[in-house]
N, C-alpha and C positions, 0 to 999 in steps of 0.2 A: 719767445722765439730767439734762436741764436743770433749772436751779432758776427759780424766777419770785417776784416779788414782787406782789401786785394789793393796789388800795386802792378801797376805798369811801367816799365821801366823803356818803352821806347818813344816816349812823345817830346823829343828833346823840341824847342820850339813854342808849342803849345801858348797857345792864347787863352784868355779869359773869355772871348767869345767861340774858341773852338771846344773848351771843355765845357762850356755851358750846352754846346748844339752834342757831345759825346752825351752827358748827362743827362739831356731829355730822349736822347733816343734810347737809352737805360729803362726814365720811365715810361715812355712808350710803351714797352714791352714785359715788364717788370713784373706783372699780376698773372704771367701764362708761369713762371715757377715760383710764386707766392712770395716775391723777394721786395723788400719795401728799400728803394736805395735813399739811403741819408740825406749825404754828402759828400763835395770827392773837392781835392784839394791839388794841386800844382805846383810843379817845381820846373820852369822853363829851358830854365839853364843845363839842370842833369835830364830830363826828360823824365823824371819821376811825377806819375800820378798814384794819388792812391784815394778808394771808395770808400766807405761805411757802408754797411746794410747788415739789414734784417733778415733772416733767410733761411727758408728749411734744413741749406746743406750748401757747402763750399760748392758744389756742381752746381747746383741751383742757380749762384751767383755768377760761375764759368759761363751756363750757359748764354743766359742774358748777355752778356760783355760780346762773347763770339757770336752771337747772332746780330746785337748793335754793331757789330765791326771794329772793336778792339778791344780782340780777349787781354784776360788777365794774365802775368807773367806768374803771378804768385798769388792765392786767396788763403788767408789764415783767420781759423775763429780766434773770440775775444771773449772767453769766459770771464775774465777779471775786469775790474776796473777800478780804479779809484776817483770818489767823489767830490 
């Protein structure tokens, strides 16, 4: 399955306890568009967040994010990687 990268660019602030309560409301919901979320990472200072997942299709991952209540600014797949 594709991997995708999405980023959020308005959580300036952000806590280690708020991204963990955004991230399980992800998995919450995550198995109604087939999407297996990773991991997701913070930057408090710029308000940059950004996911990993697994996922049929960049909407896939949209839609999850907007139905948890905070869509993605940007989702990009990740064909490549290095080991």
């Amino acid at each position: 399955m594709p991997e995708f990268m999405d980023v959020h660019t308005s959580m300036k602030g952000v806590t280690q306890e708020a991204l963990h309560e955004a991230h399980q409301a992800d998995l919450a919901i995550q198995a109604d568009e087939e999407v297996n979320f990773k991991h997701a990472w913070a930057d408090p200072d710029s308000g940059m967040v950004f996911c990993l997942s697994e996922a049929p299709s960049a909407d896939a991952v949209r839609k999850i994010h907007e139905r948890a209540g905070h869509p993605a600014d940007q989702v990009y797949e990740v064909p490549v990687q290095a080991v």
